[in-house]
Phi, psi and omega in degrees: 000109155245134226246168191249158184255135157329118174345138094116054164230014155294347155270039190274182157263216201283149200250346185312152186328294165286353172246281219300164202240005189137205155266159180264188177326316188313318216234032259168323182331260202282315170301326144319342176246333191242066215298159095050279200291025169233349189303314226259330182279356162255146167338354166326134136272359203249290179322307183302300207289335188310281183348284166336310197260352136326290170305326183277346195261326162334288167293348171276297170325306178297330169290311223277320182334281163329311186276327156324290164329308178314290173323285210299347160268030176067022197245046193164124177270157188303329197272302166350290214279295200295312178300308150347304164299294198313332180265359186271314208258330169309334193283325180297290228286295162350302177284330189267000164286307190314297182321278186303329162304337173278321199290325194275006152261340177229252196338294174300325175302311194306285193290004166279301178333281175305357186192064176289343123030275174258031189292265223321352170290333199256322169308333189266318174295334225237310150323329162294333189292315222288307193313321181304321191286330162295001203230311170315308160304325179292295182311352145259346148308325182251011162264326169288334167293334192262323167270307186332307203296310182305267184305353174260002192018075175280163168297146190329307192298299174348290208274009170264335140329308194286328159324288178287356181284292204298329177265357169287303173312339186252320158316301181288314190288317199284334166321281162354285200291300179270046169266290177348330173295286191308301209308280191340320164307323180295334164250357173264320186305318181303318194255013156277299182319321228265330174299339194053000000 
């Protein structure tokens, strides 16, 4: 879903994925009343369940990572690592679809609604969804390209090649994914708090 941005936010700076650092001031409004180190002490149960399913996508990256890791130093063989993976990273990739079809269908209309304020904000998380769910199609191309190789008992180089095309690609989405985490709290948990 995409939204049109507001009259006198083409001058924020860039907000895109791989260059920002968070949000500016602009965008900022409400995490200034409502900071990170307060979150956790209120009473949201919504705020709480957001978080929660944050840290899991969180821990998953980091499992995936790892394991990624693993491979790629040689602490995991090709066939190890794909059995492992494959039922792991289809499980991640199920859940942060579901996750996202609600915010870019439910959540996010309501609180662009409810905080115009932060619409242009709310344009950049849903811009973010697409880009990521494009980073998603690559990482099952190139994970399924990676057992192909694997079931064609293609040669070793082949099939370390076809590795790394999967973990460069799982590496720029999960970067991606978790700036997209933080920010997106930065502007949704304050307008859960501040809204009750």
């Amino acid at each position: 879903m995409t939204y049109n941005v507001l009259p006198g936010t083409r001058d924020l700076p860039s907000l895109d994925i791989d260059s920002r650092t968070g949000w500016p001031d602009e965008l900022r409004v409400l995490l200034n009343d409502y900071p990170r180190d307060s979150w956790r002490s209120n009473p949201s149960p919504v705020a709480q369940f957001w978080l929660d399913k944050h840290d899991y996508f969180r821990h998953q990256c980091a499992a995936l990572k790892a394991a990624g890791d693993d491979y790629r130093e040689g602490r995991s063989d090709a066939m190890v690592f794909a059995t492992w993976l494959a039922p792991r990273l289809q499980n991640f990739i199920a859940h942060l679809h579901g996750h996202h079809q609600v915010e870019d269908h439910h959540y996010f209309p309501a609180f662009r609604a409810a905080e115009v304020r932060l619409a242009a904000g709310f344009d950049v998380l849903a811009s973010d969804h697409e880009l990521l769910h494009e980073g998603i199609a690559d990482i099952i191309a190139t994970i399924n390209a990676f057992i192909e190789t694997l079931r064609a008992k293609n040669s070793a180089d082949a099939t370390r090649h076809a590795g790394d095309r999967y973990l460069a690609s799982s590496m720029t989405t999960f970067r991606r994914l978790l700036r997209h985490l933080s920010d997106e709290e930065d502007l949704i948990i304050p307008v859960m708090l501040d809204r009750g």
